[in-house]
C-alpha positions in Angstrom: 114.1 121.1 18.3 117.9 120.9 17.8 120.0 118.0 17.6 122.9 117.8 19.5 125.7 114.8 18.7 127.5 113.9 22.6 130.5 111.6 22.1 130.9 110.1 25.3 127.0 110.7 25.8 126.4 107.5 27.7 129.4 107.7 29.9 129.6 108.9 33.7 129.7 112.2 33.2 127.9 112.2 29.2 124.9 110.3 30.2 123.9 112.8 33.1 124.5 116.1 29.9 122.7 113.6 27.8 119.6 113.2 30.0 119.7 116.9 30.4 119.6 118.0 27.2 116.9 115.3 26.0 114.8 116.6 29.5 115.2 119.9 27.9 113.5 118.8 24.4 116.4 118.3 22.6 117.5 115.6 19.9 120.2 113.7 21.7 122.6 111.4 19.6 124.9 109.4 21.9 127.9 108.6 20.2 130.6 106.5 21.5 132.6 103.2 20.7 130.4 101.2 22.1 127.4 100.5 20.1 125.9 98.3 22.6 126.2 100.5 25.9 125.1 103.1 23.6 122.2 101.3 22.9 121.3 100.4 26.3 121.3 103.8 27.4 119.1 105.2 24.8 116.4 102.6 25.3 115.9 103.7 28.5 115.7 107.3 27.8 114.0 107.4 24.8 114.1 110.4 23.4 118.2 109.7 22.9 119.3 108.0 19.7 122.1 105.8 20.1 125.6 106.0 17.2 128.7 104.0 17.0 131.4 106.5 16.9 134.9 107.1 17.5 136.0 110.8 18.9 139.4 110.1 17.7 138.5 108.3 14.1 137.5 110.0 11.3 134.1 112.3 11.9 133.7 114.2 9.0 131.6 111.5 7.3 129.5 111.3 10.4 129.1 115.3 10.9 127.8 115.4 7.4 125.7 112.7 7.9 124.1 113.5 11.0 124.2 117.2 10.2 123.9 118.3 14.1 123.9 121.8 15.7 126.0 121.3 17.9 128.7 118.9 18.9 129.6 118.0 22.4 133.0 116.1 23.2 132.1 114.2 26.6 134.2 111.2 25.8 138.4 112.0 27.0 140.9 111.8 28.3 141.2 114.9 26.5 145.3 114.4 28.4 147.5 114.0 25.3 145.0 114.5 22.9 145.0 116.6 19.2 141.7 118.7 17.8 140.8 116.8 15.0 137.1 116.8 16.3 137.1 120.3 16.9 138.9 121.0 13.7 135.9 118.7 11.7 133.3 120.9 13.1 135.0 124.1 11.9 135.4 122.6 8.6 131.7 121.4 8.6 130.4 125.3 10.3 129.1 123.3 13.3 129.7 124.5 16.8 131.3 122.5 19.4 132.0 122.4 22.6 133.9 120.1 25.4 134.0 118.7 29.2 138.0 118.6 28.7 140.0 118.9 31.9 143.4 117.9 30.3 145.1 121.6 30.6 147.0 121.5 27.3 144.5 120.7 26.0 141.9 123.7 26.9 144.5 126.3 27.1 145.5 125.4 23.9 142.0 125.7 21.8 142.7 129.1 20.5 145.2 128.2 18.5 141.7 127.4 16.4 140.5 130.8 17.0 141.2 132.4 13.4 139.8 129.4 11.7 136.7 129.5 14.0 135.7 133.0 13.3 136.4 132.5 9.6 133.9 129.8 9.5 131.7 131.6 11.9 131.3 129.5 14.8 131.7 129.1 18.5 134.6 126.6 20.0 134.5 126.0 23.4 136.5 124.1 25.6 136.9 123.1 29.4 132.6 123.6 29.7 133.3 121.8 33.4 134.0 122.7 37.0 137.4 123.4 35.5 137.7 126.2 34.3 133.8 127.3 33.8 132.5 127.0 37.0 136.3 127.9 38.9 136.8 131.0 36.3 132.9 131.9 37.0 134.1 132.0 41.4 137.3 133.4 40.9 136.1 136.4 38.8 133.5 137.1 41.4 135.6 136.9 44.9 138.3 139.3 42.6 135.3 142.0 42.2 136.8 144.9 43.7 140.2 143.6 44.9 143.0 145.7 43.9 145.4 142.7 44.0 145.2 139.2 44.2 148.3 137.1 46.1 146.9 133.7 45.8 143.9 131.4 44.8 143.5 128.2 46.3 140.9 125.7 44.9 140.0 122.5 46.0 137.5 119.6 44.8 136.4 116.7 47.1 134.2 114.3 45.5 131.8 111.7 47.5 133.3 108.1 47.3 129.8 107.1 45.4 130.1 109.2 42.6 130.8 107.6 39.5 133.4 108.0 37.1 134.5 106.6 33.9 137.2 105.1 32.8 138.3 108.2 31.0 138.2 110.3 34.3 140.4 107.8 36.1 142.7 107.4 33.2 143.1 111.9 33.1 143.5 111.8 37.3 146.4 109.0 36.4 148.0 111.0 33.7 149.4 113.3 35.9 150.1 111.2 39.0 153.8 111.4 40.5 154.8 113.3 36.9 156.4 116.7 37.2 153.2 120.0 36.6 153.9 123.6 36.4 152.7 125.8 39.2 152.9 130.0 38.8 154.5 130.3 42.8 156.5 133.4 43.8 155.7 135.3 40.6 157.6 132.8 38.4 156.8 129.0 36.8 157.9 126.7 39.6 158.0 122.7 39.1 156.0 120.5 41.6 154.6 117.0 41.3 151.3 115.5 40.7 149.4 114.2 43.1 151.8 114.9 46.0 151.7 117.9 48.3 149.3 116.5 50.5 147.0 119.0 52.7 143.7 118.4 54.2 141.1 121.0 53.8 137.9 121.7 55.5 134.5 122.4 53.6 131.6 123.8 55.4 129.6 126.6 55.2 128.5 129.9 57.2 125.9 128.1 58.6 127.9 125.3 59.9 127.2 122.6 57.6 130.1 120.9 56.9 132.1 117.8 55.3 134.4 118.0 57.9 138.3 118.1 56.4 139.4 115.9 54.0 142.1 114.9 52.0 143.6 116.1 48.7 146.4 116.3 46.3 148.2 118.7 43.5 146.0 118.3 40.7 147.0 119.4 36.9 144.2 121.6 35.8 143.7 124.5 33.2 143.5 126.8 36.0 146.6 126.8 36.5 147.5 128.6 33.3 144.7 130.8 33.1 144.2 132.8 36.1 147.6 133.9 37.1 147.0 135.9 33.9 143.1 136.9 34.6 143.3 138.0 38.0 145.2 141.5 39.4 148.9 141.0 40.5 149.2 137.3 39.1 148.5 135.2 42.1 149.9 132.5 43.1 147.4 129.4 41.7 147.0 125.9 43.4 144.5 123.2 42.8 143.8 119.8 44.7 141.3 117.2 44.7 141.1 113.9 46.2 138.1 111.7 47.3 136.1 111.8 50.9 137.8 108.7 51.7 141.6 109.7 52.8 142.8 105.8 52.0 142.1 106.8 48.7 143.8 109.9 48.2 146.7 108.8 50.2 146.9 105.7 49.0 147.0 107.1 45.3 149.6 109.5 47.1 151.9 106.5 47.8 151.9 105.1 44.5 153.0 108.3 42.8 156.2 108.0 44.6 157.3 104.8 42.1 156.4 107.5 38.8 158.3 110.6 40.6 161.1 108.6 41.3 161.7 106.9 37.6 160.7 103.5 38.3 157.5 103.2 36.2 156.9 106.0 33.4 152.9 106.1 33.8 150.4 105.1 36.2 147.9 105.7 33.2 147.5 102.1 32.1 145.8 101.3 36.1 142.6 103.2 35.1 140.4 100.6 35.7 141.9 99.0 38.2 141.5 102.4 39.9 137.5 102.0 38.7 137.6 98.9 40.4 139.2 99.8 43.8 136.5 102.9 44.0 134.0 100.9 43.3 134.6 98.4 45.9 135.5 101.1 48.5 132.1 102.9 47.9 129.9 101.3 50.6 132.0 103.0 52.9 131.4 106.2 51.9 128.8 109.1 51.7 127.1 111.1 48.9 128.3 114.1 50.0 131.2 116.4 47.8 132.2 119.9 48.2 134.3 122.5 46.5 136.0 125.3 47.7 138.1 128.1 45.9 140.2 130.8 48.3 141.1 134.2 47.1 143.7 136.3 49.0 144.2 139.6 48.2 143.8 143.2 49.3 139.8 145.1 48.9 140.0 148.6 49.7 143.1 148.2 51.7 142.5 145.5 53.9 144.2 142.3 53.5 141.2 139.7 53.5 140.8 136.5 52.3 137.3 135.5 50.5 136.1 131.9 50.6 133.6 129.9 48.0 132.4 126.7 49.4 129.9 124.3 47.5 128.3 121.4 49.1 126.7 118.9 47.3 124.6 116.2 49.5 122.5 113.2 47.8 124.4 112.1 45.0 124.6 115.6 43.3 128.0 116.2 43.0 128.7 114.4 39.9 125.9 116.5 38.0 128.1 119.7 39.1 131.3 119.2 35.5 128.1 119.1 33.0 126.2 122.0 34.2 128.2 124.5 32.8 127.9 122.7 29.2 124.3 122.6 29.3 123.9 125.9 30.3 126.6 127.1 27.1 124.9 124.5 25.2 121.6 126.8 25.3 123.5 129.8 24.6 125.2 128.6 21.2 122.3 127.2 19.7 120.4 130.6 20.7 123.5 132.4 19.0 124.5 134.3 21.8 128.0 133.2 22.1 130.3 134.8 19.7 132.5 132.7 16.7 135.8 131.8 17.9 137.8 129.2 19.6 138.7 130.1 23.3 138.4 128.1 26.9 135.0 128.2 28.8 136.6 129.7 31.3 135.3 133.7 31.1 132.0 132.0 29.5 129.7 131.9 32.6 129.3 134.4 35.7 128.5 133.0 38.9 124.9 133.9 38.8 123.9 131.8 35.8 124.5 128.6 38.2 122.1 129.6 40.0 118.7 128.4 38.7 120.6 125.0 38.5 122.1 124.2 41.7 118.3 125.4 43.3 116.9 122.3 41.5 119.6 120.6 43.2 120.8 119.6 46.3 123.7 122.0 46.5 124.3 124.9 48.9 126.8 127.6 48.5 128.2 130.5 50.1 131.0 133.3 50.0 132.7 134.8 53.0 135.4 137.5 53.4 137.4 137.4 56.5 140.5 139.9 57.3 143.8 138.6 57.9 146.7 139.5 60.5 149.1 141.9 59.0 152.6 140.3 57.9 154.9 139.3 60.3 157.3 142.5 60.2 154.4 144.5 60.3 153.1 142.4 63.6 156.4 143.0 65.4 156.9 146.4 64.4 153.5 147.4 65.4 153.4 151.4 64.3 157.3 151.5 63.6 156.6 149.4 60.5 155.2 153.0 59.3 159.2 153.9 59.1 160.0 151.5 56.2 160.7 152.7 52.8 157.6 151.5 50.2 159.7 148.6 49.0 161.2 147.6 52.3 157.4 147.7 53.5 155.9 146.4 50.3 158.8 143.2 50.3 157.7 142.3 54.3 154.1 142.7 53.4 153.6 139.0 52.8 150.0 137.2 51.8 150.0 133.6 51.5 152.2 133.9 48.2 154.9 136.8 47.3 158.3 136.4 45.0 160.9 139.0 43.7 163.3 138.9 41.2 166.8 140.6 41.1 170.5 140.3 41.0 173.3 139.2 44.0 176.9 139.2 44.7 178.0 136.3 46.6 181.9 136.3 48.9 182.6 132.8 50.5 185.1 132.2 53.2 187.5 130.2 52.7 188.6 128.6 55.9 187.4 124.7 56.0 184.8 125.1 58.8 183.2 127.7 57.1 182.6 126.2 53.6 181.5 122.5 55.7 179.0 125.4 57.3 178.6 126.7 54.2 177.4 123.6 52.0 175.4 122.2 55.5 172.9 125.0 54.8 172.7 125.2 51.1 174.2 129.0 50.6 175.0 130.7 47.2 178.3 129.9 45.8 180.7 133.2 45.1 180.0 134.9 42.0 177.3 137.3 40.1 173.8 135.1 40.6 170.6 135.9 39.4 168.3 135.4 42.4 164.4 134.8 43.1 163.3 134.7 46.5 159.6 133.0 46.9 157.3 134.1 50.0 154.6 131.7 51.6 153.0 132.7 54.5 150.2 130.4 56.6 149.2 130.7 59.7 151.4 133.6 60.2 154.8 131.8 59.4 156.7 132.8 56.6 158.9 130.3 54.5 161.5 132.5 52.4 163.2 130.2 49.4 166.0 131.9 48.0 167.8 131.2 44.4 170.9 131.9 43.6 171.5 131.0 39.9 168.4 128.2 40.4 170.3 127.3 43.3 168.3 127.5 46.7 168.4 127.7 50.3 165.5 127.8 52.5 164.7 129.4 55.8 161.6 129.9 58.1 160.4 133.2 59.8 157.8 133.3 63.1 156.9 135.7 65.8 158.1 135.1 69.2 158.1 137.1 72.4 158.0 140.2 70.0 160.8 139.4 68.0 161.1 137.3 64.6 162.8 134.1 64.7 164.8 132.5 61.5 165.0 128.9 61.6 167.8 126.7 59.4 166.2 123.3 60.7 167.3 122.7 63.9 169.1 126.2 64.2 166.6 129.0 65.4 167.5 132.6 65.6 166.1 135.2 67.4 165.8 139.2 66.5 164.9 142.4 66.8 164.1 144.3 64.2 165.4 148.0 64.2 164.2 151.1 61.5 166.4 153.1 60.5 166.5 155.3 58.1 163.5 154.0 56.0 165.6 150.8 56.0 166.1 148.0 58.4 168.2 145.8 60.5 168.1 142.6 62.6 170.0 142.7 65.7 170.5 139.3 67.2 168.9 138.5 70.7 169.6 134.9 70.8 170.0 131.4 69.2 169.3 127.6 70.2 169.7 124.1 68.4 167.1 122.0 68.6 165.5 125.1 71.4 168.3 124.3 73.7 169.2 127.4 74.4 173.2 128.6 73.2 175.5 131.5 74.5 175.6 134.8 72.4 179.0 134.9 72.6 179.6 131.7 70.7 176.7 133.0 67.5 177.7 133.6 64.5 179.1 137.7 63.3 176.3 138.9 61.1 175.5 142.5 59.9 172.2 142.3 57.9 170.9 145.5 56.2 167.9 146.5 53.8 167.0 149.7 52.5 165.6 151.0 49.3 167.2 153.2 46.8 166.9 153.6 42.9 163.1 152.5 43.5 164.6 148.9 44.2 165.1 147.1 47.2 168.4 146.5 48.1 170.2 144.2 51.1 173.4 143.3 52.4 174.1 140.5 54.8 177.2 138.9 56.2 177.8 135.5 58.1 180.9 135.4 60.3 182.1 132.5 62.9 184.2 133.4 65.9 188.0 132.2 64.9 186.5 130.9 61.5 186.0 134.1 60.3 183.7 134.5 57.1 181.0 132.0 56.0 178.7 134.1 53.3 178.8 137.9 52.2 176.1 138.3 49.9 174.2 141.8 48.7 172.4 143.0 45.7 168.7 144.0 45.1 165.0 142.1 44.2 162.0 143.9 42.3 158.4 142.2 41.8 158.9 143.8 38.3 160.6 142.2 35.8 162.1 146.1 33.7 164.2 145.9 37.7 167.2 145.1 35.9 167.3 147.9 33.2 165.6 150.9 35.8 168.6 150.0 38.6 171.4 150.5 36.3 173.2 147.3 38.2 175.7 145.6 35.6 175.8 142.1 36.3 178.9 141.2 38.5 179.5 144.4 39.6 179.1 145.3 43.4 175.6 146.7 44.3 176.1 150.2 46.4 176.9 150.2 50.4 173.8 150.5 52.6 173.3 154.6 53.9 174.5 154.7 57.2 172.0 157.7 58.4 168.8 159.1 56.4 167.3 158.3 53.8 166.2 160.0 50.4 162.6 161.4 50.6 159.4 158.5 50.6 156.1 158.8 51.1 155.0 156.8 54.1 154.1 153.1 54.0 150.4 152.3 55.6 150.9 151.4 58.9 149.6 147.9 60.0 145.6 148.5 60.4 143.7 147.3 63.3 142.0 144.0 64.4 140.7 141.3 62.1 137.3 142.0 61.9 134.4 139.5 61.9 133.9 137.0 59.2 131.2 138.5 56.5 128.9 136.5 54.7 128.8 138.5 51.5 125.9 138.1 48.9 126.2 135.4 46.0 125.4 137.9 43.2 127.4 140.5 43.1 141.4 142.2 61.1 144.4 142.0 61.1 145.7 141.7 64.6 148.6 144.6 65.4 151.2 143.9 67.8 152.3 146.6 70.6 154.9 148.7 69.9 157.8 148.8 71.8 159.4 151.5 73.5 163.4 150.6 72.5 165.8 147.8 72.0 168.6 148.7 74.7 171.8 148.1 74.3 172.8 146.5 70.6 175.4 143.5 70.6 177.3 143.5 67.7 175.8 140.3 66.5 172.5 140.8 63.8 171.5 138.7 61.2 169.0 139.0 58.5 
């Protein structure tokens, strides 16, 4: 029998690792401030010995007096918080592991690493849904993907599962405060809690939670798996309750924290426990989680899908499974010494024998998605493009280049009103990042010039592209030529009230490649005004661009070919149908637009 000290052990998430580790012949100590709740606990599952202690006071006296086997940090908010535990159990050779959530905290443990390995012991942190469980799915949907453009993962929990005070007091950390999301192949800021999106959790079969609710979330994850998975995706994570009052309601009150009114919504933990609790009647048992990989498997662009579902109260028993399963493996000595997350810990499989004592279903699908939206209207012309004019237009879910730009600005008053109306690049040399999002077959381009951005929108319609500036929509066709491309300009509206060509603005948009880069060069012109914008330059998705192109900062990128193009080897042409959902075991289409024939006569108005 081994004993096993849990700090938090009698806690919402504790007591259920608690009763199954004493279920599974264990010696149990619950540890935890309160000597009384620690008490009452044990005496109703016996085998468990209750212990006042204190994660964050001074536990080496305790560790040598309990001499456990293994330590278990249950307790949190592990949001702000130092390793002195872990750092005890090096000093005292015991191993240790931890529920932790806060991400600072988890991707931070192997700063222990050297100290671990000296002392021969195994430090584990973030043995949860996050990252164990969410590492474990997103290693197996990435099995045999040759790149991955995004991960979406998402956590709804039934409005009667039970949290502690800790819990609320993490989800609160983080509420309308600024988190760091890897978006467009660079660190982009958003906001916690915000970004509202509902999602929909169901299964092959057709069992389903229907769509709920949910919110940016700060997680580990979002530091590890850019750098796990091929072509560091894009990573996103949400959660929020079943009950969308709650979510949105919690949604609302970030708003006072983003804007600088209160610092903290931290100190409203348990008045957060207290409006769940009183909320809970109206809700189900029922949770589900979801993670989203979109990539490309043999060629195809497909997206594969996770989806957990959780029915009669089981959900909550979900964040200490994977420490109960690790807990097994350290005391059996088959996790190596060293301090690291839990996130590369656990494969998929080993859930399995747990959730089938449970009441928890699971699934994985791959489905294929349309090609991108050039590739849509080109239909078998797309085939034309130089690699990086193809590879830049072949947008899934989450893209993003880096390069240099030159920037002209008119200077008649009209145009720099026009100018600063839309948001575009002042004149000078700019470093520039353009982000690519894609859903539902629209494409949102965010350009930086020198961090400072304009935004613009990209659809399919009647077989041409549309660019939309809010209320300003215009319409193209997009010509090959010479392994590069332009956009010739078909027509334009306000508000989709249709406007005269002859009054649109003078634009001459190009794109080719050359020097292995991708280069462009596009120009914004007003009858009588004369010029708005001239900007040109070049974007790479690899960050050695700048030294390969030989471009000197504030120097003028090179003119556009007018005819030909230096020898490339053909881009794939856009594949055929999306094919049928698959339902792919737990252990282990794209739609193409007809071509057309020509574009006629060319105004001399295009835009890019």
């Amino acid at each position: 029998m081994s004993t096993i000290l849990v700090f938090g052990g009698y806690g919402g998430f504790g007591a259920r690792l608690s009763r199954r580790l004493a279920a599974a012949g264990h010696d149990v100590v619950v540890a935890g401030r309160r000597l009384a709740r620690a008490e009452a606990f044990c005496a109703a599952h016996p085998p468990c010995r209750p212990l006042q202690a204190d994660r964050n006071g001074a536990v080496a006296p305790l560790l040598e007096r309990v001499r456990p086997d293994l330590v278990i940090d249950a307790a949190g908010p592990f949001q702000g918080s130092g390793y002195d535990l872990p750092r005890a159990c090096i000093a005292a050779a015991i191993p240790y592991l931890d529920l932790a959530d806060g991400r600072a905290f988890v991707t931070g443990i192997g700063q222990l690493d050297a100290a671990a390995r000296a002392a021969g012991v195994a430090i584990l942190s973030g043995a949860s849904s996050v990252p164990a469980l969410s590492g474990a799915v997103a290693r197996r949907l990435a099995q045999g993907m040759e790149a991955v453009t995004a991960v979406e993962i998402a956590i709804s929990a039934s409005n009667r599962a039970t949290a502690g005070t800790s819990v609320a007091a993490a989800i609160l950390s983080y509420v309308g405060r600024p988190i760091r999301l890897w978006r467009g192949q660079r660190w982009s800021a958003a906001v916690g809690w915000q970004a509202l999106r509902r999602e929909r959790f169901a299964l092959s079969d057709g069992a389903s939670l229907g769509r709920r609710w949910l919110a940016l979330a700060d997680v580990p994850d979002l530091d590890l798996l850019p750098d796990r998975l091929p072509g560091r995706p894009a990573v996103t994570f949400r959660a929020g309750t079943e009950l969308a009052v709650q979510t949105i309601g919690l949604w609302c009150a970030s708003w006072p924290v983003r804007w600088g009114w209160i610092p903290s919504l931290q100190g409203l933990a348990r008045g957060l426990l207290l409006a769940q609790r009183l909320t809970a009647r109206w809700g189900s048992d029922r949770s589900g989680m979801v993670v989203r990989m979109f990539g490309t498997a043999a060629g195809r662009r497909v997206e594969r899908r996770w989806t957990l579902l959780a029915a009669d109260g089981h959900g909550p028993e979900i964040p200490v499974l994977p420490a109960a399963i690790l807990a097994e493996r350290i005391l059996d000595g088959a996790i190596a010494p060293g301090a690291r997350d839990a996130g590369t810990a656990l494969d998929l499989s080993d859930f399995e024998p747990s959730f089938a004592r449970l009441s928890i279903r699971h699934d994985v699908r791959e489905s294929g998605q349309a090609d991108a939206l050039y590739a849509r209207v080109l239909g078998p012309r797309f085939a034309e493009l130089a690699p990086r004019v193809a590879a830049l237009h072949g947008v899934l879910r989450e893209a993003g280049a880096h390069g240099r730009a030159v920037v002209r600005r008119g200077r008649h008053p009209i145009a720099r009103g026009l100018a600063a109306l839309l948001g575009l690049p002042v004149a000078g040399a700019h470093d520039l990042h353009v982000g690519f999002s894609e859903t539902r077959g629209v494409e949102r381009w965010t350009r930086a010039f020198s961090g400072r951005r304009f935004t613009s929108a990209f659809s399919e319609e009647r077989g041409c592209v549309v660019e939309r500036f809010g209320p300003l929509r215009f319409r193209f066709d997009l010509a090959p030529e010479g392994g590069g491309l332009r956009m010739v300009l078909r027509g334009w509206s306000v508000a989709r009230l249709p406007l005269p060509l002859a009054l649109a603005p003078r634009t001459a948009a190009r794109e080719w490649e050359e020097a292995g880069l991708f280069r462009f060069d596009v120009s914004i012109a007003l009858p009588r005004v004369g010029l708005v914008v001239h900007y040109r330059g070049w974007l790479d998705t690899d960050d050695r661009a700048r030294s390969r192109s030989g471009f000197v900062p504030g120097a003028e990128p090179t003119a556009p070919p007018r005819s030909g193009h230096p020898a490339q080897g053909p881009s794939r042409p856009p594949s055929g149908d999306p094919g049928p959902v698959t339902v792919l075991p737990i252990a282990s289409s794209r739609a193409r637009a007809p071509s057309r024939s020509g574009h006629g006569p060319e105004p001399r108005h295009g835009r890019v």
